[in-house]
N, CA, C and O atoms as a printed pandas DataFrame, in Angstrom:
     atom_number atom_name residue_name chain_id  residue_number  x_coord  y_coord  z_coord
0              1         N          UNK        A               1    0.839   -1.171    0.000
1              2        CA          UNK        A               1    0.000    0.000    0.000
2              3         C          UNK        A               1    0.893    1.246    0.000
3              4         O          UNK        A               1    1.842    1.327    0.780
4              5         N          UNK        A               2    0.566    2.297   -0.945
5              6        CA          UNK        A               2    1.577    3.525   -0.648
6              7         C          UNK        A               2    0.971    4.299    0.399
7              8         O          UNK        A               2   -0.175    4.282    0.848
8              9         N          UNK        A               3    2.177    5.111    0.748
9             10        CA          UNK        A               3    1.540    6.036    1.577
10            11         C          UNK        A               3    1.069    7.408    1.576
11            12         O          UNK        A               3    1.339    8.102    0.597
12            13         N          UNK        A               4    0.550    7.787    2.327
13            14        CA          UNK        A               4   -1.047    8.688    2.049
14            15         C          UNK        A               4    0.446    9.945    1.900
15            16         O          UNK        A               4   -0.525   10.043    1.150
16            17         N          UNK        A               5    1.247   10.582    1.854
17            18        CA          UNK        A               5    1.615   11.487    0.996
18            19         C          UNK        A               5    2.160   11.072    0.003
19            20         O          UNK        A               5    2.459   12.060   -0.667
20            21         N          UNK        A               6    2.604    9.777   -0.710
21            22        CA          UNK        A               6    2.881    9.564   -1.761
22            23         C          UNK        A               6    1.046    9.492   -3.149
23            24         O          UNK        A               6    0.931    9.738   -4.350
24            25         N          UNK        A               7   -0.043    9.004   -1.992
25            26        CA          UNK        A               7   -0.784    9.341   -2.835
26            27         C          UNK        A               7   -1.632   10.666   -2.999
27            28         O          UNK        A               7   -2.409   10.933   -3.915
28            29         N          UNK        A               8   -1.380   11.255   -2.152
29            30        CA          UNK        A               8   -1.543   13.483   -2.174
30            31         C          UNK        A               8   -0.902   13.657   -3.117
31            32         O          UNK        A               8   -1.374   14.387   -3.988
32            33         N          UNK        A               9    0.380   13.074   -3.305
33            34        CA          UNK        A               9    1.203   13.892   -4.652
34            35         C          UNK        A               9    0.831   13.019   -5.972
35            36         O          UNK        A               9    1.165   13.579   -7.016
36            37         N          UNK        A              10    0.422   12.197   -6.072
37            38        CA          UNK        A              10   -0.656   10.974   -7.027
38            39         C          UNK        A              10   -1.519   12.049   -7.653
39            40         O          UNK        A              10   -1.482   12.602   -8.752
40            41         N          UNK        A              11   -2.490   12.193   -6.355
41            42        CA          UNK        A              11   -3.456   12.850   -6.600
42            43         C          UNK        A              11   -3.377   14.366   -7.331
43            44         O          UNK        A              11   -3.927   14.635   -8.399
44            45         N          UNK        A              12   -2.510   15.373   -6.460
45            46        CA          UNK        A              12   -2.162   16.739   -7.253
46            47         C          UNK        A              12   -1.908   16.292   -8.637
47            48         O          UNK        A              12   -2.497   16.851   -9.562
48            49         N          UNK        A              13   -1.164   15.428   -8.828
49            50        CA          UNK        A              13   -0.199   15.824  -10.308
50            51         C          UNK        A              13   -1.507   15.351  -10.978
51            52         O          UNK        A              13   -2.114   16.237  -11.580
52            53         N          UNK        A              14   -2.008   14.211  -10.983
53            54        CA          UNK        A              14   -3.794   14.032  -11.625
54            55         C          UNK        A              14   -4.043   14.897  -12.020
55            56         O          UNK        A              14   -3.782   15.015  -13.217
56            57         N          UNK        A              15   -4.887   16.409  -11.117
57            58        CA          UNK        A              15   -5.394   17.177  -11.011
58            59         C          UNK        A              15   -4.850   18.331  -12.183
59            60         O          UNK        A              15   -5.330   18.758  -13.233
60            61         N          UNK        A              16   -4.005   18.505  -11.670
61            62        CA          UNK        A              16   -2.753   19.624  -12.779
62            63         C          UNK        A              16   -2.555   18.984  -13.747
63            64         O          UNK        A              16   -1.870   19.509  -14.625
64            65         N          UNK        A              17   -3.198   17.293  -14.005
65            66        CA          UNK        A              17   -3.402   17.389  -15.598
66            67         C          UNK        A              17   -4.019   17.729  -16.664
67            68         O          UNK        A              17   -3.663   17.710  -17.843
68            69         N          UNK        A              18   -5.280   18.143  -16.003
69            70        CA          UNK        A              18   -6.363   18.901  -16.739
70            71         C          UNK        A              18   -5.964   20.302  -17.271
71            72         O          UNK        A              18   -5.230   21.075  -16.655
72            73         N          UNK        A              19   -6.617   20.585  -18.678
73            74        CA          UNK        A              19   -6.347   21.753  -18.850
74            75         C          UNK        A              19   -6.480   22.854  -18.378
75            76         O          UNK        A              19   -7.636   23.005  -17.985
76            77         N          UNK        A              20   -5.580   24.095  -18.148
77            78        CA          UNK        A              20   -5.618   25.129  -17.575
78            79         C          UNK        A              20   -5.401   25.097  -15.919
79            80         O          UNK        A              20   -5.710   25.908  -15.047
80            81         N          UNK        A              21   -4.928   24.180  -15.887
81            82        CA          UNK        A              21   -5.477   23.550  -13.760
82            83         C          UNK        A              21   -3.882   24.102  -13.798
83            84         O          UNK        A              21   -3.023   24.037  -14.678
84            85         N          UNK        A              22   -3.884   24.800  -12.138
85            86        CA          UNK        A              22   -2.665   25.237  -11.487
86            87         C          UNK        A              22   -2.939   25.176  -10.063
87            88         O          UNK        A              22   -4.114   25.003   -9.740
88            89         N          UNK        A              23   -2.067   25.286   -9.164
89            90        CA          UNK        A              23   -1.990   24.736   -8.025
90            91         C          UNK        A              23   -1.966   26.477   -7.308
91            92         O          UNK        A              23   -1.242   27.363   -7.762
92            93         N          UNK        A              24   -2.720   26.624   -6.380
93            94        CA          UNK        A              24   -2.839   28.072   -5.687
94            95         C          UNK        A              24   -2.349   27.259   -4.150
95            96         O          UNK        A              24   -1.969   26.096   -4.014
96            97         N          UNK        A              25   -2.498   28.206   -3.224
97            98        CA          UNK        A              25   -2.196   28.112   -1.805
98            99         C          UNK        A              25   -3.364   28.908   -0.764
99           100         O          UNK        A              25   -3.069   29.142    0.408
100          101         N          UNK        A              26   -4.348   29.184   -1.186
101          102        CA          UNK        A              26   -5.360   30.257   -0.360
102          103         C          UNK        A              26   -5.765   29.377    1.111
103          104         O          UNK        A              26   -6.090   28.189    1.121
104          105         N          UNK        A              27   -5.655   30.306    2.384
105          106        CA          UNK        A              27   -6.040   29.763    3.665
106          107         C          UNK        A              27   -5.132   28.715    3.970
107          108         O          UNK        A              27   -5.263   27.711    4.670
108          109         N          UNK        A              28   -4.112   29.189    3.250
109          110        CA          UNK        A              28   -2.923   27.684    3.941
110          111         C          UNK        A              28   -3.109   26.553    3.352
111          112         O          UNK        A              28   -2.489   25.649    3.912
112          113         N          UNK        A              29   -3.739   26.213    2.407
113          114        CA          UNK        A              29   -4.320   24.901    1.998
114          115         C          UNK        A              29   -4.061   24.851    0.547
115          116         O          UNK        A              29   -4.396   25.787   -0.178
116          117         N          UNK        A              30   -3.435   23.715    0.064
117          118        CA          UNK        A              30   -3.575   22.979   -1.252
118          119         C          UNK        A              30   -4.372   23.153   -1.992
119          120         O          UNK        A              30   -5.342   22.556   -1.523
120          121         N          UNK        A              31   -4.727   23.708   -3.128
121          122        CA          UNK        A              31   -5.857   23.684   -4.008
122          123         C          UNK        A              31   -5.833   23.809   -5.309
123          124         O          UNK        A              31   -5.225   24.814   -5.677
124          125         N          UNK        A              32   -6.397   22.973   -6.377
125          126        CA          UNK        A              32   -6.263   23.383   -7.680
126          127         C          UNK        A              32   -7.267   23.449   -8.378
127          128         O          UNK        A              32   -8.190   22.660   -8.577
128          129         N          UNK        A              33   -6.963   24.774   -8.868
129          130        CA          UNK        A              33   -8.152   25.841   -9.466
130          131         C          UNK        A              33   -8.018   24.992  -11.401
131          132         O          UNK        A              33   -7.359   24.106  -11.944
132          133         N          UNK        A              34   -8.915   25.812  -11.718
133          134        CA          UNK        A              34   -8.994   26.084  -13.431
134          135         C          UNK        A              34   -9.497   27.439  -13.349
135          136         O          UNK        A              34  -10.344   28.028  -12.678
136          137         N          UNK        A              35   -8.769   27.691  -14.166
137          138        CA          UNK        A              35   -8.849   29.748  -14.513
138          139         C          UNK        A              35   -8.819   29.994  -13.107
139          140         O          UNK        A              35   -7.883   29.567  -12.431
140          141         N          UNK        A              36   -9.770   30.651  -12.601
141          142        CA          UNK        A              36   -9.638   30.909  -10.990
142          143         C          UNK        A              36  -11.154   30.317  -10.083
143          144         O          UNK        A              36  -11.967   30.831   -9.313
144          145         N          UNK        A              37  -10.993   29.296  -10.548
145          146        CA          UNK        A              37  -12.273   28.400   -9.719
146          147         C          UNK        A              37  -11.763   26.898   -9.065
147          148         O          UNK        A              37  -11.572   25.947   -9.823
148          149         N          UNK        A              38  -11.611   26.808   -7.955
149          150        CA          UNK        A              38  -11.232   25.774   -7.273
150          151         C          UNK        A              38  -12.083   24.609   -7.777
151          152         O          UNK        A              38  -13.278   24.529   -8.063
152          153         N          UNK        A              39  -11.074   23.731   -7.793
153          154        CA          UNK        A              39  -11.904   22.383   -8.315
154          155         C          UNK        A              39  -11.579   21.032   -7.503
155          156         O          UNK        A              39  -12.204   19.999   -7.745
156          157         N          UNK        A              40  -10.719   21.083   -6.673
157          158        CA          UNK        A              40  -10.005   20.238   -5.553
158          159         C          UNK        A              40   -9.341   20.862   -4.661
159          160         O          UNK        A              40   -8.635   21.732   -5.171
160          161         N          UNK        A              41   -9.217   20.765   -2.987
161          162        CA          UNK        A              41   -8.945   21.172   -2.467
162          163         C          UNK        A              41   -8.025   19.214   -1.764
163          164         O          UNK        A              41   -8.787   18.248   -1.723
164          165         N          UNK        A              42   -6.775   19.045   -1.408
165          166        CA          UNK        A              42   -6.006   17.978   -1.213
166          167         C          UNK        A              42   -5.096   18.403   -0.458
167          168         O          UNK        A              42   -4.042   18.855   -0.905
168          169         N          UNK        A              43   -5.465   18.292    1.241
169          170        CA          UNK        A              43   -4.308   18.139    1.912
170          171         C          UNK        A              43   -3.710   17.012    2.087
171          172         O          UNK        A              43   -4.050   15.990    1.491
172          173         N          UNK        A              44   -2.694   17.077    2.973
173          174        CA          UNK        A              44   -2.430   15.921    3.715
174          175         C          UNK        A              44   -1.315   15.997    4.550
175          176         O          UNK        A              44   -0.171   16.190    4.139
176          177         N          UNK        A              45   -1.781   15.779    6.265
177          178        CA          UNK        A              45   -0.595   15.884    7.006
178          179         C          UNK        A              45    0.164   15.043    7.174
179          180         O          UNK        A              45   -0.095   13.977    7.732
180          181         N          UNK        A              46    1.302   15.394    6.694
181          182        CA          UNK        A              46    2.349   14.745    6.822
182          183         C          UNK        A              46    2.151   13.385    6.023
183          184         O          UNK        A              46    1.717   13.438    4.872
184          185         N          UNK        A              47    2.559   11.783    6.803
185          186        CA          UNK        A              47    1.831   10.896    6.129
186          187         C          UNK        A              47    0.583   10.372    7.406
187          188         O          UNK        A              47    0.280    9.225    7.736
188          189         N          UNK        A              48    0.107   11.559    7.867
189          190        CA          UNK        A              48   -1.154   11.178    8.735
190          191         C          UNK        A              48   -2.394   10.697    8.124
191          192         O          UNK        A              48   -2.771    9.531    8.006
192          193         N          UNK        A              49   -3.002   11.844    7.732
193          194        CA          UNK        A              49   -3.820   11.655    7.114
194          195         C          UNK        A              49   -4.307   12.419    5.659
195          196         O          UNK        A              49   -3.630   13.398    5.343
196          197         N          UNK        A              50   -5.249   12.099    4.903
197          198        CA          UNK        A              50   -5.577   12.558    3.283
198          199         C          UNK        A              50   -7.035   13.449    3.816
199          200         O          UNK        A              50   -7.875   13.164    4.669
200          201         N          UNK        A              51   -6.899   14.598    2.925
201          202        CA          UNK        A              51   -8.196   15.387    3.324
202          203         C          UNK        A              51   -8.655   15.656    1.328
203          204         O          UNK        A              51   -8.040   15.735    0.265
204          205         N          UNK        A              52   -9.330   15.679    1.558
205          206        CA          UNK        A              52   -9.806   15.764   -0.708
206          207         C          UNK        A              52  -11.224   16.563   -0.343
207          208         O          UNK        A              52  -11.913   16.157    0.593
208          209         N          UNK        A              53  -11.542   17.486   -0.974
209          210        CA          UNK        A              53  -12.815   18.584   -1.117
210          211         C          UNK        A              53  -12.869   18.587   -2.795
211          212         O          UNK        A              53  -12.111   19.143   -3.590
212          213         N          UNK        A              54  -14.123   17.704   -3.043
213          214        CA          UNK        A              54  -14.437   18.270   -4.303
214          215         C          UNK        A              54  -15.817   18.158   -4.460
215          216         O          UNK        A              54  -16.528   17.499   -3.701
216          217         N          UNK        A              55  -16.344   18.988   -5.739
217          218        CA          UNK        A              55  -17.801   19.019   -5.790
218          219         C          UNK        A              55  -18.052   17.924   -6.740
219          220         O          UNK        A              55  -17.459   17.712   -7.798
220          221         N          UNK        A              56  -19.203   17.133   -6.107
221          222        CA          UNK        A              56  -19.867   16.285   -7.183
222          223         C          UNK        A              56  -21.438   16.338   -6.862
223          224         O          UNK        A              56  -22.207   16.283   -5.902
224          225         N          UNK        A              57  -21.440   16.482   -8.288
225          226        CA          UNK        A              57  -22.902   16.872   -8.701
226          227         C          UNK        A              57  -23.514   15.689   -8.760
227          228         O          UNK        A              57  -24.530   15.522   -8.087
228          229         N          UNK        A              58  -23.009   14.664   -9.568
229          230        CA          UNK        A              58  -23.749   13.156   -9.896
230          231         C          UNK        A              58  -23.148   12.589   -8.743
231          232         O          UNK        A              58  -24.201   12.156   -8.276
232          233         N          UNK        A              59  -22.117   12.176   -7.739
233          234        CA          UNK        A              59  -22.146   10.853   -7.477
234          235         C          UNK        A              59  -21.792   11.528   -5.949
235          236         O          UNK        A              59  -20.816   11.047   -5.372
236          237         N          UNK        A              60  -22.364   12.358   -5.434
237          238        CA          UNK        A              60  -22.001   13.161   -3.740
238          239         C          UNK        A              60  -23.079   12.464   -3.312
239          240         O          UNK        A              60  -22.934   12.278   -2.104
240          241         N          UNK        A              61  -24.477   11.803   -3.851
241          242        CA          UNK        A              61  -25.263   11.559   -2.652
242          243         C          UNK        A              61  -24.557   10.063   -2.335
243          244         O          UNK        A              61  -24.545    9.734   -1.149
244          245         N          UNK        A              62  -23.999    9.186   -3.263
245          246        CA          UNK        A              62  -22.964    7.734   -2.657
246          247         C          UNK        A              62  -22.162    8.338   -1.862
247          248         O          UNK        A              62  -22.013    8.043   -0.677
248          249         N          UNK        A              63  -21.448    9.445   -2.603
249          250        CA          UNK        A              63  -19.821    9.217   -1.617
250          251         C          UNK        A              63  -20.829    9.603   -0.359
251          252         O          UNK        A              63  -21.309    8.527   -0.003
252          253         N          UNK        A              64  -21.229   10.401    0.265
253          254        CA          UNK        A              64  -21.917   10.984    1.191
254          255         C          UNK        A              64  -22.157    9.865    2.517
255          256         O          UNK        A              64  -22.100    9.963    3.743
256          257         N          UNK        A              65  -22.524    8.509    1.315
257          258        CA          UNK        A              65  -22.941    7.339    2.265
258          259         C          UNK        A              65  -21.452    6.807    3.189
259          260         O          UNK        A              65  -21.505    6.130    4.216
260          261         N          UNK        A              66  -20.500    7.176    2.699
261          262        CA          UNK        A              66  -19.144    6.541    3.418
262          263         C          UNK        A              66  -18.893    7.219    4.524
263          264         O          UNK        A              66  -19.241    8.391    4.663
264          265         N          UNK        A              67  -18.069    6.337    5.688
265          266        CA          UNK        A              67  -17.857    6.485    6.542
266          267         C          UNK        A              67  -16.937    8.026    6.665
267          268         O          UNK        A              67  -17.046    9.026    7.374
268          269         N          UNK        A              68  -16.233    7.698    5.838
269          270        CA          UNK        A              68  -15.156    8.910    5.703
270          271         C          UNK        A              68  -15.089   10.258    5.007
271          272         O          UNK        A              68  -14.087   10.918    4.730
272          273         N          UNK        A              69  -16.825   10.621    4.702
273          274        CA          UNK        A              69  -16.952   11.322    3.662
274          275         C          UNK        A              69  -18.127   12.393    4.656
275          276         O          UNK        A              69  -18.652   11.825    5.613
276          277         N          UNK        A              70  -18.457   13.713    4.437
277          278        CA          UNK        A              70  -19.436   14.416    4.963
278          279         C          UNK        A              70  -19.453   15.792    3.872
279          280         O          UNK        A              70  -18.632   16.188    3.045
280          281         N          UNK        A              71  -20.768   16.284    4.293
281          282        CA          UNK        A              71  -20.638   17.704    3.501
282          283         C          UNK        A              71  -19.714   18.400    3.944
283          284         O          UNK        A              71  -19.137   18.276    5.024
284          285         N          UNK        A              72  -19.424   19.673    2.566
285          286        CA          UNK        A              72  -18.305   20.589    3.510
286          287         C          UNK        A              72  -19.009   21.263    4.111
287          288         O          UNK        A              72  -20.120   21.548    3.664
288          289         N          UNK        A              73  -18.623   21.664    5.161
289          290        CA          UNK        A              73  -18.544   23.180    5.916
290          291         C          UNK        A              73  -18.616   24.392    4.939
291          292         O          UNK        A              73  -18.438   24.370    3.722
292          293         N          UNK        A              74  -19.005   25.769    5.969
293          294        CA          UNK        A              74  -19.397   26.810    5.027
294          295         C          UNK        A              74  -19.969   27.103    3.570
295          296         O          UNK        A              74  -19.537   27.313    2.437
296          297         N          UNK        A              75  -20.996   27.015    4.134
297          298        CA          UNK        A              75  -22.296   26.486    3.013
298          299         C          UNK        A              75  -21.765   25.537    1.621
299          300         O          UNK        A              75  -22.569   25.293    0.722
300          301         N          UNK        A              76  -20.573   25.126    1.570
301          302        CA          UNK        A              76  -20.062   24.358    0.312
302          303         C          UNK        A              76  -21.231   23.240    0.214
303          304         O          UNK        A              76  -21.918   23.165   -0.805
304          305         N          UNK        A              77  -21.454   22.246    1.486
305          306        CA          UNK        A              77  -22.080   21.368    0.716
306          307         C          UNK        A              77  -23.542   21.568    0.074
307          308         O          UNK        A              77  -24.169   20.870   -0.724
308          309         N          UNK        A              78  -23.826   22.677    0.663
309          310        CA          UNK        A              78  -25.188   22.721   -0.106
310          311         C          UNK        A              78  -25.340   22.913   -1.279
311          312         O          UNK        A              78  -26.469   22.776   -1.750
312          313         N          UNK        A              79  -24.025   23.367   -2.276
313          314        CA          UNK        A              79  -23.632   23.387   -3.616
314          315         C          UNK        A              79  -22.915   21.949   -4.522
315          316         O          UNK        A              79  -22.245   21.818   -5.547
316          317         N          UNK        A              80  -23.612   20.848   -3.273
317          318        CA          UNK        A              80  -22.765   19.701   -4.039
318          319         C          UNK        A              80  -20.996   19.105   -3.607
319          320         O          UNK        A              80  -20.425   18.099   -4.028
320          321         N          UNK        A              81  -20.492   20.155   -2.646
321          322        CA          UNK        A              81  -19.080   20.266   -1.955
322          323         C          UNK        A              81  -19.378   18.816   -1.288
323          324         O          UNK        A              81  -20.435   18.507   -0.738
324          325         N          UNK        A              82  -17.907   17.751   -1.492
325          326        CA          UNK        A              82  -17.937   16.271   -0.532
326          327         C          UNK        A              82  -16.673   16.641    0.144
327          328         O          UNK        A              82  -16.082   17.540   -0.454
328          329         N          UNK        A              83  -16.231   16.319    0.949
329          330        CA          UNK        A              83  -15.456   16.322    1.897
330          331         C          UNK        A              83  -14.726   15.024    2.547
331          332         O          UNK        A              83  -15.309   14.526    3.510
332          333         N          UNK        A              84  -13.674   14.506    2.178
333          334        CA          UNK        A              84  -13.463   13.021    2.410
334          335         C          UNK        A              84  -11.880   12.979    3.109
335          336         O          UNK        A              84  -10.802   13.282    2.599
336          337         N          UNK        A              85  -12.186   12.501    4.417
337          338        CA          UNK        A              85  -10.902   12.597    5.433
338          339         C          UNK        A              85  -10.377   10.661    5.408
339          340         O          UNK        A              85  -11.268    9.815    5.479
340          341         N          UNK        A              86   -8.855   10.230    5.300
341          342        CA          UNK        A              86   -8.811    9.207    5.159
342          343         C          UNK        A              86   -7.344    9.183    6.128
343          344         O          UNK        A              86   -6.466   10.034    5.989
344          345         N          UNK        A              87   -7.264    8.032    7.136
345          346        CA          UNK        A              87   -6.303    7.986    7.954
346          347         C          UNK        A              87   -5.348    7.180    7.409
347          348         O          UNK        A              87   -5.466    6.382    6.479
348          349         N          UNK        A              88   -4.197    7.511    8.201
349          350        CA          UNK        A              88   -3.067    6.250    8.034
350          351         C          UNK        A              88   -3.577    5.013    8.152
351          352         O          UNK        A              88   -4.463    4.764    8.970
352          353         N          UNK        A              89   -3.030    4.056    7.291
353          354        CA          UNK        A              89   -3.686    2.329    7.321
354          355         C          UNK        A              89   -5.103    2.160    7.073
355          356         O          UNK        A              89   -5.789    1.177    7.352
356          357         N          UNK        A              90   -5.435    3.180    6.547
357          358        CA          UNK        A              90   -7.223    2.991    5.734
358          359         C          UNK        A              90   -6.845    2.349    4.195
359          360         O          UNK        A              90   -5.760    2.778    3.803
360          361         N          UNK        A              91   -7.299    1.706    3.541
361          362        CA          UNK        A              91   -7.943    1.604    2.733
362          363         C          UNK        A              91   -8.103    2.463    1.746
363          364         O          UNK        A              91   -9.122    3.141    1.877
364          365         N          UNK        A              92   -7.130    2.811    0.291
365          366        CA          UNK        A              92   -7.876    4.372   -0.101
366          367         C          UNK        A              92   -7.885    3.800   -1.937
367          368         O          UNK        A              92   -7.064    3.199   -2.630
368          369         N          UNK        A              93   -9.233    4.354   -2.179
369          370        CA          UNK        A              93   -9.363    3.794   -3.437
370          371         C          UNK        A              93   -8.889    4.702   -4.427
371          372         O          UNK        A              93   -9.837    5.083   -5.114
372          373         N          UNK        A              94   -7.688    5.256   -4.813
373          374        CA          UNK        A              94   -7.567    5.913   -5.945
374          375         C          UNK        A              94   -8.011    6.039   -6.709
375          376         O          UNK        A              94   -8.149    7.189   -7.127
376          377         N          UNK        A              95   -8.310    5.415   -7.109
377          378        CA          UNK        A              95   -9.287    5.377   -9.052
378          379         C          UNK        A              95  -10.603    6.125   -8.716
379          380         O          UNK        A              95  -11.048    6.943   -9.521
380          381         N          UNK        A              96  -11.258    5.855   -7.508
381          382        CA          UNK        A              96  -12.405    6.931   -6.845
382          383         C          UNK        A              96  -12.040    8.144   -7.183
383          384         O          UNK        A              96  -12.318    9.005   -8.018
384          385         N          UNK        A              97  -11.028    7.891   -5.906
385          386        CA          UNK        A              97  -10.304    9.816   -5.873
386          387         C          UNK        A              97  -10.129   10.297   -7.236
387          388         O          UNK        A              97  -10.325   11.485   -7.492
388          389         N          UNK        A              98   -9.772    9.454   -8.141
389          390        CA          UNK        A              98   -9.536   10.567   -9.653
390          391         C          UNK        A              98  -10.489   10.644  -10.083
391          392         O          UNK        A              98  -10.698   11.676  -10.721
392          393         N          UNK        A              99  -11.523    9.693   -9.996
393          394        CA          UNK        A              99  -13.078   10.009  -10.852
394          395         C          UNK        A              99  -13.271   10.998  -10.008
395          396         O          UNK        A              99  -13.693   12.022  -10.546
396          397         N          UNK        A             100  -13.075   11.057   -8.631
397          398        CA          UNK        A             100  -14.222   12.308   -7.944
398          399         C          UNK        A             100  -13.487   13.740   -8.752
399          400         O          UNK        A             100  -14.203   14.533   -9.362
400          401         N          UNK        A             101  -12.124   13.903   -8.660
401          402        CA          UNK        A             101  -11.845   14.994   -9.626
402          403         C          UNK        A             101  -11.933   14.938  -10.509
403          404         O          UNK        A             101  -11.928   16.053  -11.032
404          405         N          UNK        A             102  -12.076   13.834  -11.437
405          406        CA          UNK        A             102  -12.537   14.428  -12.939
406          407         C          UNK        A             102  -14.466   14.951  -12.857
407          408         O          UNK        A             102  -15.052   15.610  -13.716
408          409         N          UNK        A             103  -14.990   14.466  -11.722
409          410        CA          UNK        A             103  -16.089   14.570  -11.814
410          411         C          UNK        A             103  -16.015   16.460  -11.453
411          412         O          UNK        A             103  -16.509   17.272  -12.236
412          413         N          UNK        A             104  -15.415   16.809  -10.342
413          414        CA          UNK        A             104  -15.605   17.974   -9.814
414          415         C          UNK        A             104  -14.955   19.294  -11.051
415          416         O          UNK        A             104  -15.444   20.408  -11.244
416          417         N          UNK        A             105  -13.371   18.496  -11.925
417          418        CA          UNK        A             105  -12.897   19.676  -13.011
418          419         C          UNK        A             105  -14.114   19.556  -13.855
419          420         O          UNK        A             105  -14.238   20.657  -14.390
420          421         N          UNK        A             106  -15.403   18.506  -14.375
421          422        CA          UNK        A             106  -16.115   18.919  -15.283
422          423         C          UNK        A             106  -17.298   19.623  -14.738
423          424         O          UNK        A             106  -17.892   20.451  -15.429
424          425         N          UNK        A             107  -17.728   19.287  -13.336
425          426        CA          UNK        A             107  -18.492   20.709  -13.260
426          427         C          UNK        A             107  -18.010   21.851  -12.913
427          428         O          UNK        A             107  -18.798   22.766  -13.155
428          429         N          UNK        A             108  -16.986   22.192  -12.418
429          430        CA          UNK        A             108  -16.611   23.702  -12.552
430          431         C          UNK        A             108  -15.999   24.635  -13.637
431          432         O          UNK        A             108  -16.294   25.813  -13.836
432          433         N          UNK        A             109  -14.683   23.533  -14.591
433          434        CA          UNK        A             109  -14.415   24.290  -15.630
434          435         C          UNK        A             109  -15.653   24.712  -16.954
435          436         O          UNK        A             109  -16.637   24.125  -17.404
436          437         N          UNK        A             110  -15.042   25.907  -17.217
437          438        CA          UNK        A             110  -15.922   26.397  -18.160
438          439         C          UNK        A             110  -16.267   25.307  -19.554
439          440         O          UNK        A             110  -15.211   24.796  -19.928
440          441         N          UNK        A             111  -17.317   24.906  -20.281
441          442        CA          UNK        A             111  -17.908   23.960  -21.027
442          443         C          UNK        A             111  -16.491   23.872  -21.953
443          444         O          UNK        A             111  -15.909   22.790  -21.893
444          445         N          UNK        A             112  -15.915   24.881  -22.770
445          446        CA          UNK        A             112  -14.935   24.620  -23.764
446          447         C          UNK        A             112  -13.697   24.069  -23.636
447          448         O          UNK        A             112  -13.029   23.664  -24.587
448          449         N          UNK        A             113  -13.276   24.031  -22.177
449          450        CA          UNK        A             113  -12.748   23.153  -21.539
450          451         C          UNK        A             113  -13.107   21.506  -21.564
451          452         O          UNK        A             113  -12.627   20.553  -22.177
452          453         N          UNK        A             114  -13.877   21.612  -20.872
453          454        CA          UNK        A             114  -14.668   20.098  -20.638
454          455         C          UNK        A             114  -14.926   19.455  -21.933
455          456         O          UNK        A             114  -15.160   18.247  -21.959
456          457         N          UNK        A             115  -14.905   20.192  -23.068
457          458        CA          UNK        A             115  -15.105   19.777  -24.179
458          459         C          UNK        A             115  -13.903   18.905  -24.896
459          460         O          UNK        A             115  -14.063   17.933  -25.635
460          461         N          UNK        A             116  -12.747   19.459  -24.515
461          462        CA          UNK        A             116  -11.477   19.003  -24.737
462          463         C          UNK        A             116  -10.862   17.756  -23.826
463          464         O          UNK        A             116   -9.743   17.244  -23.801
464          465         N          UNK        A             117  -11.683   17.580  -23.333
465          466        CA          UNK        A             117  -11.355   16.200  -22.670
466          467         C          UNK        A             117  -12.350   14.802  -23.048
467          468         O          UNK        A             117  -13.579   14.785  -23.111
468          469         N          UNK        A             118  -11.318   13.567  -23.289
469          470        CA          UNK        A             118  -12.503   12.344  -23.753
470          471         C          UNK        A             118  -13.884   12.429  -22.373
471          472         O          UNK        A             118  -13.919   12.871  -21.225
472          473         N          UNK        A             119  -15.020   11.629  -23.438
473          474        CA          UNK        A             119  -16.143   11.864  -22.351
474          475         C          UNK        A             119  -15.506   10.437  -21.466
475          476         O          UNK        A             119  -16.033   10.078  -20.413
């Protein structure tokens, strides 16, 4: 199993593969925007634990059902915002984590974007 900062940095470089995606720092925290709209938010302390904030429109009422998953804070989830905290020696499904960001870069980047990526 790797460990949870080898898969934070998995996860970023994912993220920053999408077009136009760059990595900001706002509130101390990890985040990668498109143009200037956050589309993942990916901490992770140390190799403690994995923190991932992204919006999903189609598949937030499942993740929602997991143990490790809740709305965000400050009105985010009422816009669809999931929130998914994962400890050392959990279990972490990557291939999730990248669908949940490809799910969250296609609802926030602008359509001509999203267009440029396979469906």
């Amino acid at each position: 199993m790797a460990s949870i900062s080898k898969i934070g940095a998995d996860l970023r470089k994912f993220a920053l593969g999408y077009p136009e995606a760059w990595e900001d720092f706002p509130w101390e925290h990890s985040v990668v925007k498109v143009r200037k709209k956050i589309f993942v938010f990916c901490d992770n302390d140390g190799n403690k634990s994995l923190s991932l904030t992204v919006k999903l429109p189609d598949s937030g009422d499942d993740a929602i059902e997991m143990d490790q998953c809740e709305m965000t804070g400050y009105g985010l989830g009422k816009a669809g915002w999931i929130s998914a905290r994962f400890e050392k020696g959990e279990k972490i499904d990557v291939k999730m984590l990248k669908d949940w960001i490809n799910e969250s870069y296609r609802a926030v980047a602008p359509k001509t974007l999203v267009k440029k990526l396979q469906p």
